[in-house]
Each structure stands twice: as C-alpha cells, then as structure tokens.
C-alpha positions as CSV (number, residue, x, y, z in Angstrom):
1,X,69.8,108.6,103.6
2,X,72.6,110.1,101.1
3,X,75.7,109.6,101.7
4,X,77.1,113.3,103.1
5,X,79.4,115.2,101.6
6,X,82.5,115.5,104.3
7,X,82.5,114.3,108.4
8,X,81.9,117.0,110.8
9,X,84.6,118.2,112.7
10,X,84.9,117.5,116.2
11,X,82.6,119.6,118.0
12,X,80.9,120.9,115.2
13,X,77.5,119.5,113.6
14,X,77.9,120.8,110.0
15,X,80.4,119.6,107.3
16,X,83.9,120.5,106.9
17,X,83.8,123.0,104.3
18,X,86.7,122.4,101.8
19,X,89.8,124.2,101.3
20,X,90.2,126.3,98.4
21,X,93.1,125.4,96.2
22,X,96.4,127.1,96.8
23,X,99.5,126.8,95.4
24,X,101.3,123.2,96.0
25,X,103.4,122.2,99.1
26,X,107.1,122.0,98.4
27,X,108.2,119.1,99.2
28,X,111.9,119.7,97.7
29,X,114.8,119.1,99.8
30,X,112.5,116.9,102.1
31,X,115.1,114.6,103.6
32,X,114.9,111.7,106.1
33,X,115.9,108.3,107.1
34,X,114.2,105.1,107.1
35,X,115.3,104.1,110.0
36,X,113.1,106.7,112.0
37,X,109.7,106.2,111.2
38,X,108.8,109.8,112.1
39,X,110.8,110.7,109.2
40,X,110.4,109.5,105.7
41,X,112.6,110.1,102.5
42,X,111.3,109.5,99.3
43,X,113.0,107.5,97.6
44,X,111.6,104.8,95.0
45,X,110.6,101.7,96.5
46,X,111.2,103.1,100.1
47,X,107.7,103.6,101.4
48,X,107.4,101.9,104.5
49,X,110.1,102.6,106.8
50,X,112.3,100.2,108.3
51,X,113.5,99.2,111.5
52,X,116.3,97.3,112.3
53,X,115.8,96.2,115.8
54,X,112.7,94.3,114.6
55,X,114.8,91.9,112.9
56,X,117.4,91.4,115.9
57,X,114.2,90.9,117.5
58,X,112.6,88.0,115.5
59,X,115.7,86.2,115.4
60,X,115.3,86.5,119.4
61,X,111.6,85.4,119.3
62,X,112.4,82.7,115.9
63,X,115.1,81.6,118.8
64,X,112.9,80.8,122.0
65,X,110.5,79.6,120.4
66,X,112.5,76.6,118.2
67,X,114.2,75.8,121.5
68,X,110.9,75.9,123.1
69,X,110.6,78.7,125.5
70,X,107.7,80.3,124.0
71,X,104.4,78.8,123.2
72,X,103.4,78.6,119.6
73,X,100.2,80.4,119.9
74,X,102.3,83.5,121.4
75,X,105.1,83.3,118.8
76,X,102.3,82.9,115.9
77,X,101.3,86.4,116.8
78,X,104.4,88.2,116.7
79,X,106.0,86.4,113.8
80,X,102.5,87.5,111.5
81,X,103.4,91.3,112.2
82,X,106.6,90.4,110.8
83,X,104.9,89.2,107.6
84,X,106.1,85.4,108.2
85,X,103.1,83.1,107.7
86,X,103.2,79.5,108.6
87,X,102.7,76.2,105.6
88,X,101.3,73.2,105.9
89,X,104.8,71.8,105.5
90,X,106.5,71.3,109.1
91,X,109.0,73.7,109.5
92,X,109.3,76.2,106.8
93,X,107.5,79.4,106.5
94,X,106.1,81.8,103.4
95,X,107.7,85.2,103.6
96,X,104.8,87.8,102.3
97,X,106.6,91.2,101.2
98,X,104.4,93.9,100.9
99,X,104.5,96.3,97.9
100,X,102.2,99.1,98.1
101,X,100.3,100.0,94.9
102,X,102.5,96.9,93.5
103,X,105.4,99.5,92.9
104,X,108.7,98.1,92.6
105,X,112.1,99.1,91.2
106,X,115.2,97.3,90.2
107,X,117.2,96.6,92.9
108,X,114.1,95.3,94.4
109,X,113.4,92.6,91.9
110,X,117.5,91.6,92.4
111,X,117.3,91.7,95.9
112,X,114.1,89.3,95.5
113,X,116.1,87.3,92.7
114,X,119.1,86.6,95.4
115,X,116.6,85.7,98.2
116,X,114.6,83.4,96.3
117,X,118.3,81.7,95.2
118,X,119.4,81.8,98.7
119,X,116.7,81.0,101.0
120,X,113.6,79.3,98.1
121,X,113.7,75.7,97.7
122,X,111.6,75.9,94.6
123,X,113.8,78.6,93.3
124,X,110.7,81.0,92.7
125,X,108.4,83.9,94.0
126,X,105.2,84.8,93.8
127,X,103.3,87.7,93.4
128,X,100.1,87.8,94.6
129,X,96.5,89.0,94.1
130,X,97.3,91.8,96.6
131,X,100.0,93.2,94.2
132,X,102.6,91.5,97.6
133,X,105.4,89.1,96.4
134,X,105.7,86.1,98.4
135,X,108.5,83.3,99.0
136,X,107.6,79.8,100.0
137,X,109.2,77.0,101.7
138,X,111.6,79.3,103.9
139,X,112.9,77.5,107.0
140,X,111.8,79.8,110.4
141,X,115.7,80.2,111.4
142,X,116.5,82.0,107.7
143,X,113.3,84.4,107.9
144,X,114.8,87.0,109.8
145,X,118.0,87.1,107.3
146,X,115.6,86.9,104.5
147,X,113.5,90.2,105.5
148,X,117.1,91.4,106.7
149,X,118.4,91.1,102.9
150,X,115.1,92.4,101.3
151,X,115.2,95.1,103.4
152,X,118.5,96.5,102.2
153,X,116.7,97.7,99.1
154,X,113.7,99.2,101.0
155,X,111.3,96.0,101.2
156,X,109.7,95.4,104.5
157,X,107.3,92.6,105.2
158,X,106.0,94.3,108.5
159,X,102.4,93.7,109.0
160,X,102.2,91.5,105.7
161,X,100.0,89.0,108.1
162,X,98.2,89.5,111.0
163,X,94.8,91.5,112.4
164,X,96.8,94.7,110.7
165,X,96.3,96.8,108.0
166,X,97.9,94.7,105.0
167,X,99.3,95.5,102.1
168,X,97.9,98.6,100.4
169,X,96.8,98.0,97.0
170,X,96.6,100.4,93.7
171,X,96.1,100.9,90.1
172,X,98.9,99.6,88.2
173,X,98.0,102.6,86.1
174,X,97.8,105.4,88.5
175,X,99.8,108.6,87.5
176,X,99.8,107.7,84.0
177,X,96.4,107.1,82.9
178,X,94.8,109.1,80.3
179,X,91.6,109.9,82.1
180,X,92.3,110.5,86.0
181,X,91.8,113.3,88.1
182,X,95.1,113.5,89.7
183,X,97.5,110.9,90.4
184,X,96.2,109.3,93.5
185,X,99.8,107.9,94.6
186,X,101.2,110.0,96.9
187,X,97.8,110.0,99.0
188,X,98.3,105.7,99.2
189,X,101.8,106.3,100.4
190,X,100.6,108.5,103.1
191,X,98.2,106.3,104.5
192,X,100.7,103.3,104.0
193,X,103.3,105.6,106.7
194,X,100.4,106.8,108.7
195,X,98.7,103.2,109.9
196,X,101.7,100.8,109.6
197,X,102.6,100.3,112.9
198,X,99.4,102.4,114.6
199,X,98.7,101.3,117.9
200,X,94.9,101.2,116.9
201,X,96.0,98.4,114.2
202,X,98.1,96.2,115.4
203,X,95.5,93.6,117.1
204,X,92.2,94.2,115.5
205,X,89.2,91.6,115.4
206,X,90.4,90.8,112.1
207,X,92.6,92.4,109.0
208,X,92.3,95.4,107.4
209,X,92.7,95.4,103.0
210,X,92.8,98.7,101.8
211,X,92.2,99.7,97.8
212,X,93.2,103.3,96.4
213,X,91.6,103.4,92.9
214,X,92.9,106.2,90.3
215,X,89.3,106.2,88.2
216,X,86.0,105.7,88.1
217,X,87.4,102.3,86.4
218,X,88.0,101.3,89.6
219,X,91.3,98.4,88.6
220,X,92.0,98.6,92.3
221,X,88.2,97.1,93.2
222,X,87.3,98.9,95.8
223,X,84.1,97.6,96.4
224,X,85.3,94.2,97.6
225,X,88.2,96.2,100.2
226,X,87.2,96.4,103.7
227,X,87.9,100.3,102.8
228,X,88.4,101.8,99.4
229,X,89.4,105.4,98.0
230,X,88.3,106.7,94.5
231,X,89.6,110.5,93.7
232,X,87.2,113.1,93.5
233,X,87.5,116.8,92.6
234,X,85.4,119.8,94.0
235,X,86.4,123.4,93.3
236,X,89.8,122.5,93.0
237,X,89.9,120.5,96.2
238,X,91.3,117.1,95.6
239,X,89.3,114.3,97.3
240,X,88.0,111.2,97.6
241,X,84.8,108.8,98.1
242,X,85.3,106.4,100.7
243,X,83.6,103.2,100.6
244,X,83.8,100.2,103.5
245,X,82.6,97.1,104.5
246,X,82.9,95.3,101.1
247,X,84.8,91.9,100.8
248,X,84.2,88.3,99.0
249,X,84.7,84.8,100.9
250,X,82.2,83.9,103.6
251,X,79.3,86.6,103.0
252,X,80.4,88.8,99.7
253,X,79.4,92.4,99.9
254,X,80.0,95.3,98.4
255,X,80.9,98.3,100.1
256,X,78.4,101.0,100.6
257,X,80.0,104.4,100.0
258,X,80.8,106.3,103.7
259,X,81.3,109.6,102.3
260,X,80.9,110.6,98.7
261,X,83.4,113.1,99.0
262,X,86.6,113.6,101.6
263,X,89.2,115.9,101.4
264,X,93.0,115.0,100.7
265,X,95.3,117.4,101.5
266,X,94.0,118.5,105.1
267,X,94.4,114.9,106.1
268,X,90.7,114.2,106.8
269,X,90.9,110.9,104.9
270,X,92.8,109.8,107.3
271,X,91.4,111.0,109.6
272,X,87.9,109.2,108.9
273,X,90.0,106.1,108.3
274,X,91.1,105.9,111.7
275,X,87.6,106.9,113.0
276,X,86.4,103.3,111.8
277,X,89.3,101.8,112.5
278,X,88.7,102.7,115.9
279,X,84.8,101.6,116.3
280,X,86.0,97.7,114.5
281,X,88.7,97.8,116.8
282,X,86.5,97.7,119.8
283,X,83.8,95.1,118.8
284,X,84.7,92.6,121.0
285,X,82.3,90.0,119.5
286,X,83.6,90.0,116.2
287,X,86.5,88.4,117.9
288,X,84.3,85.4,118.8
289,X,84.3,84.2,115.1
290,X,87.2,84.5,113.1
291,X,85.7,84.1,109.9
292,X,82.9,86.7,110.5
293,X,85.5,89.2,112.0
294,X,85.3,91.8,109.4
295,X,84.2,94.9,108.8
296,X,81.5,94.3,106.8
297,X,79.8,92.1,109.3
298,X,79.4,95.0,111.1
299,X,78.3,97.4,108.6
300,X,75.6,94.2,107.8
301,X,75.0,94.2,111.1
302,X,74.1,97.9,111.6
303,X,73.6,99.7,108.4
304,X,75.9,102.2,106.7
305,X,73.8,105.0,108.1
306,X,74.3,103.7,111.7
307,X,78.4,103.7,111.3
308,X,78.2,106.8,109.6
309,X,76.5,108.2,113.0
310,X,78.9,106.3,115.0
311,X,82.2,107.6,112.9
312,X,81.0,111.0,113.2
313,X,81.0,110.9,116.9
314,X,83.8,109.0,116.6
315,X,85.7,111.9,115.4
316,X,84.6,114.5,118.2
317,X,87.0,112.2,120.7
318,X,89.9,113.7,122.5
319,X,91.6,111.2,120.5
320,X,91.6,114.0,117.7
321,X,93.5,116.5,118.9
322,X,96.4,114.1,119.7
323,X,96.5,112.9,116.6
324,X,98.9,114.9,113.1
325,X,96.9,114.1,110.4
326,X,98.8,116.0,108.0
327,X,99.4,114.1,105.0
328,X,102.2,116.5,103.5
329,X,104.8,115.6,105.8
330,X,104.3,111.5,104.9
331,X,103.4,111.8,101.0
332,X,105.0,109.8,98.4
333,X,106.7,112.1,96.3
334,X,108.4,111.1,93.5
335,X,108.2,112.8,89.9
336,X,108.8,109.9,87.0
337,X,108.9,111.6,84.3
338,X,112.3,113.1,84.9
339,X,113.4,110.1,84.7
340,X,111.5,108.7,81.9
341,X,114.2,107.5,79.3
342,X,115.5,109.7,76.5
343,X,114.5,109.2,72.9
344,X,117.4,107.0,71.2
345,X,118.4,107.3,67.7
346,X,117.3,104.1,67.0
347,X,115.0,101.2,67.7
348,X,114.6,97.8,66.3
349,X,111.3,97.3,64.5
350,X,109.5,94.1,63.1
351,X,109.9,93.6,59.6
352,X,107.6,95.5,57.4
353,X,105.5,93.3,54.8
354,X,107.6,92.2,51.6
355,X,111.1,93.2,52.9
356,X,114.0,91.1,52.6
357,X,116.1,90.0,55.9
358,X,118.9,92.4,55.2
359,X,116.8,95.6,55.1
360,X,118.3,97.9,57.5
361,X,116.4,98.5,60.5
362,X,114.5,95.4,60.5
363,X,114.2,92.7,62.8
364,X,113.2,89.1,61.6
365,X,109.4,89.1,60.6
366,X,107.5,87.9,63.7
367,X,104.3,90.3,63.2
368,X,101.2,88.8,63.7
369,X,102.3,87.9,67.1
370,X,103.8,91.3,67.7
371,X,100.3,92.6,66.5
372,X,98.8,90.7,69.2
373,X,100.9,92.0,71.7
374,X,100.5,95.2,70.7
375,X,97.1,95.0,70.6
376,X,96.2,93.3,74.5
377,X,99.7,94.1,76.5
378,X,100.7,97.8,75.7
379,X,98.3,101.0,76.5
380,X,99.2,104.9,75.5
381,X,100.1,106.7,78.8
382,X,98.5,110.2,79.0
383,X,102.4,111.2,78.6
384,X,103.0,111.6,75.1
385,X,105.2,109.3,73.4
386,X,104.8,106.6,76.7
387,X,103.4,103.8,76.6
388,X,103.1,101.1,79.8
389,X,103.3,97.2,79.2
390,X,101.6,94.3,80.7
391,X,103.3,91.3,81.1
392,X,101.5,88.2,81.6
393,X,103.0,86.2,84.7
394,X,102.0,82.7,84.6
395,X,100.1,82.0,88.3
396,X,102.2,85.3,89.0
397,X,105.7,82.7,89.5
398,X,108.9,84.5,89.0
399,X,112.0,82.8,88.4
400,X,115.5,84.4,90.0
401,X,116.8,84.9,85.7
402,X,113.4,86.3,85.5
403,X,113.3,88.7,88.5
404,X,117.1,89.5,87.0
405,X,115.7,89.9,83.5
406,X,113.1,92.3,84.3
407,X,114.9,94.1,86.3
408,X,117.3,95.2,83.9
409,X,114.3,95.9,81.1
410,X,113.2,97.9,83.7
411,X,116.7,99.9,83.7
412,X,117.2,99.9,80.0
413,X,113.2,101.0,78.7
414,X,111.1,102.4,81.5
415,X,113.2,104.6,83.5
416,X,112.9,101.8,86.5
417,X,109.0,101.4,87.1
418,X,106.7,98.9,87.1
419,X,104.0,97.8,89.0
420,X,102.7,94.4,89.9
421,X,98.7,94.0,89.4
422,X,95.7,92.1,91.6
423,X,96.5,89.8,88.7
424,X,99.6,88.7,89.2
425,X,101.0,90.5,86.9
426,X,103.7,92.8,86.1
427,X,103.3,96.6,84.6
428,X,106.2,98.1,82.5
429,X,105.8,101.9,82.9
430,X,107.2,104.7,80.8
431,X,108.2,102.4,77.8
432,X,108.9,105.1,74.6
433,X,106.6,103.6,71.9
434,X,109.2,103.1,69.6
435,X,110.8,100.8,72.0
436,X,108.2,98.6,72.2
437,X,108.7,95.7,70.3
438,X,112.4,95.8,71.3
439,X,111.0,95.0,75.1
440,X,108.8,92.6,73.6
441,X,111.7,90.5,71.8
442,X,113.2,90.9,75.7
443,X,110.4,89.9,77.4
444,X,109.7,86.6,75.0
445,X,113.5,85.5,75.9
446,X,112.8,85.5,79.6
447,X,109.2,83.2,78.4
448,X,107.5,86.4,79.5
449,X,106.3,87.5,75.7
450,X,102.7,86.3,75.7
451,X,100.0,88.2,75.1
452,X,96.1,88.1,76.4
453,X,96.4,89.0,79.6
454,X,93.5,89.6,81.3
455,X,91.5,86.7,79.1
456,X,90.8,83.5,80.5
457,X,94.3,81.8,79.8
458,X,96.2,84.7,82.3
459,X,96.4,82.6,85.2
C-alpha cells in the first residue's frame, strides 16, 4: 500500500483536502514572555520557554536526595527531564543543553563560555551529534545554578534526557540553502513549543529524536529519527513527508514514510505527530526492554500500513477537539536577513600571486591553504553576496577563549548566526563573501582554521 496523501480528519474517511494559499499570517507585534509557556516571543535563541520554578525545584529535589530523603531511582527520573545526566564518575553530572536546529547566538556561546569556566573541571564543552552542547564533570549541587545561568540567555536543558522528546535536530543550512522549498525553521520551532513539556511525553516507553530536513538532501537524516519531516509543496500549500520508526544501535532501520505529504500551516503535522505519539505511548511492553523500547520496534513489529491504520483512528479521538494545533501562534519567526551585516569598504584579502608585502590591501601570502578553505568550509547562500562557513570542531570540544572567540566573529561577520551540525560542528551564517578570508585568519587564531570537514580527519 502507498503511502496516502494527508490523514483523514476525525470523523471523516477521505483525506484532508489542502488549503489554498492565502496571503501570510502577520506575526508583527507578536509579543510574549518566556516565562509563560502559553506565550512565546521570538527572540533569537529563545525557543523553548523557560520556567523558573523548575530550577528552585531541582535544587529542592538535588537537596533530598544528597541528604538522602529520596531514593535514587526516583530522583534519576526527575533530574533526566531537567537535562542532568549521570557519569561514571561518583558524584558529578553532564549537563546536556538542548539547541534546536543547532541555532545559537552570541550571548549564548558567552553564557556557555562562563559556565564551562565556572562549573567545568576540564574547562570545555561539547557539542554533540544531536546539534545539543553538553558540559561534563558538573557536581549535582551546582546543576541547578548551571541551567539557572544558561538560562539567562534563553538556554534550557528541559527534557535534554529522559523518555521525552529530545532535542530537535535541523539542517545547519535551512533558510539559506540555494535549492529548498521554503525555509523549514519556523515549523521545527513550533513543534519544539508544542511537545516540550506535553503530558503525552513526559514518560514514554522510550525517547523520542525528532529530524526536520530543509531538502531532499536530507543533512538532518531523517531516515535514522524515530520521526522525520522533509518539506513538500502542493498547489502552494506548504507541507511535509513524514517518515518514523527509523533509528541505528540495536536493530538499524530506516524509517518508512507515514504520509508522503502533510500540511503545515493548519497544524496537521502536529497533529499526526501526536497521533503516534500517543499509540507508542501506550505499548506497555516496550517498557519490558529498554533497549527495544522504540518506535521502530513497533513499526517492525506491525508494519507501516498497520500504524498508519492505527494513527488514523488515532486521530478521530475526543482527544482532538481539546487539543490547538495551530502552529501560527508558536512559530519561530525571525527574519535574518535584516540583520545580515552591511557591506564595508574594505576587507583584507590574501596576497595575490607576485605581489610584494607592502601592496596595499594585502594580507601576508597564505593561499594555498586559504584555497583549501575556500574550497571545503565556505558554501554560496541562495542570498546573494552570503556565504555560510563550516568550521571544523575537533570531537566537537569547545574551549571558554573559543566559545568567546566565536562569539564575537559571530557579532562582527554573520549578523549573530550559526548553527551547530550532527557533526559537531559549527556553521557561520550570513558571512559577506568578501569577508571571508578575514573570518578565516579569525578562526585559525582561535586553532579553529582547518579545513576538510566532513572527510575522514573531522572528528
């Protein structure tokens, strides 16, 4: 059987039939706090809202249990929520904060810089293959000042760990690739808002890794995601093909496509989403196994046909009509190119061949390397005149001068974005092309100038 085009609505047995394209919603003026999670402000970095009374209550939780009033296998629950995962080292925990789509401004990587001074014994952090940045070695009575801290800049670490939905990964790419649909982004940030914190996630047989791809490319690799997006476009309706039950480890598999195409903007990919959340959630003996608690088991198990049947009946529940699955009102909305940088006047350049040291506008001659780096680290965005930047992260370590260092080539060249990758990398976005080798000359004095990333030495 094909996959179908769109779920049926509850109550009805044919597709959904898409919207027709109308003009877009205005989302100017749309103000909030992060403090209420009902209410969402967009504001770089900011996508998961925070709550303050979670911290006052770790450090309640952190507290009974180190004078031991609570029993370890309760406390390891609530502290994974909180994105505090235990070592094999007694008494110190890793700290995994979650960056959806790897996006990441600034005062981010400062705040990260001062934590990993403060609270890091081995004075480093680590991004990860899910595009999070973790910090090692942190002793269980500092974690709730440490998330405290991050937080301050719009970092939360709340549901890094745990049977949750975990970080939401992206294309480092996404918005400024040459050949997407439509820029994927805000869609991730509204399924990041809707399901952090969801009742129906919070304890499921086993975790939840979500991909949002921006191409047919698919960076993001969706097929190995317990559920992945890819964008689609149908008469002007933005969409997406929905594929679940992949991952690697224990049984690898890749995920069968659920629907081939699902509409954004009326909030049905959400809507699906939590359909088969809701079926894992209540197979009871996937819990038996922990290392056979996925998804994919039980898309094995039954067939992709089967929980296609099951999701569609899924979705003629009461549990429908109680549910807002507008997107609009949770989108990430943010427009970068207004505050790309401005052309300067001028730009140092490597040395062309036969010129003498004191030719004006030349930098010291250095170009075969530059070449290089050209050639493997730097793509043309679709934005004229842009161009992003990959830096190679050795095993994804980054040192406080680092974080500090990149945070202010982020300030002076790319208008404040960047991305981390699945490779534990970094992205430099919106870089003008003529300031290219000046972020390369930047990058090299932080030891973050090599090229070949990607190859077998990026590791």
């Amino acid at each position: 059987m094909e996959p179908t085009t769109t779920p049926p609505a509850k109550g009805a047995s044919a597709p959904l039939q898409p919207a027709r394209a109308g003009s877009p919603p205005d989302h100017k003026g749309r103000k909030g706090s992060l403090t209420n999670p009902e209410v969402v402000e967009d504001v770089p970095g900011h996508i998961i809202p925070i709550l303050e009374r979670e911290f006052d209550d770790f450090d309640n939780e952190a507290e009974k249990f180190l004078d031991g009033q609570t029993e370890e296998t309760e406390f390891i629950g609530f502290r994974l929520k909180q994105g505090v995962y235990g070592q094999r080292q007694a008494d110190v925990q890793m700290i995994r904060v979650k960056l959806p789509w790897g996006g990441i401004t600034p005062e981010q990587m400062e705040a990260f810089a001062d934590g990993v001074e403060r609270y890091a014994p081995l004075n480093k952090g680590h991004i990860t293959t899910r595009q999070n940045i973790q910090i090692h070695h942190v002793p269980l009575r500092d974690a709730a000042a440490l998330i405290r801290d991050l937080s301050d800049s719009g970092l939360s670490s709340r549901e890094g760990c745990g049977n949750t939905v975990r970080n939401v990964t992206g294309d480092p790419w996404a918005g400024v690739c040459e050949d997407e649909l439509f820029d994927i982004t805000p869609y991730a940030g509204a399924y990041v808002r809707y399901f952090v914190r969801h009742p129906t996630t919070q304890l499921m047989p086993r975790k939840i890794k979500t991909a949002f791809s921006a191409t047919d490319a698919d960076v993001a690799i969706t097929g190995i995601h317990d559920i992945g997006f890819l964008p689609r476009m149908r008469e002007g309706v933005k969409g997406v093909e929905i594929r679940v039950g992949g991952g690697t480890s224990i049984m690898p598999r890749v995920a069968p496509t659920l629907y081939d195409f699902v509409e954004l903007d009326n909030g049905d990919y959400l809507k699906v989403t939590e359909a088969c959340f809701r079926i894992f959630n209540r197979q009871d003996w996937l819990r038996v196994n922990r290392a056979r608690a996925r998804i994919k088991v039980l898309i094995d198990k039954i067939g992709i046909d089967e929980f296609r049947a099951q999701v569609e009946e899924e979705l003629k529940g009461d549990w429908v009509d109680e549910r807002d699955f507008d997107p609009q009102p949770k989108l990430f909305v943010h427009d970068e190119e207004a505050n790309a940088p401005e052309l300067l006047a001028h730009y140092s350049q490597p040395m062309p061949a036969g010129a003498t040291d004191g030719e004006a506008g030349a930098a010291p001659s250095d170009g075969t390397a530059f070449e290089r780096f050209r050639a493997d680290n730097v793509a043309p965005q679709r934005q004229a005149g842009f161009s992003t930047i990959h830096v190679k992260v050795t095993r994804g370590d980054l040192t406080p001068e680092q974080f500090r260092g990149l945070a202010q080539i982020m300030r002076d060249y790319s208008g404040g974005y960047a991305r981390t990758t699945v490779e534990q990398n970094f992205v430099l976005r919106w870089v003008r092309d003529e300031a290219v080798y000046e972020v390369w000359q930047r990058l090299k004095a932080l030891d973050l100038g090599d090229s070949g990333p990607m190859e077998i030495t990026d590791v």
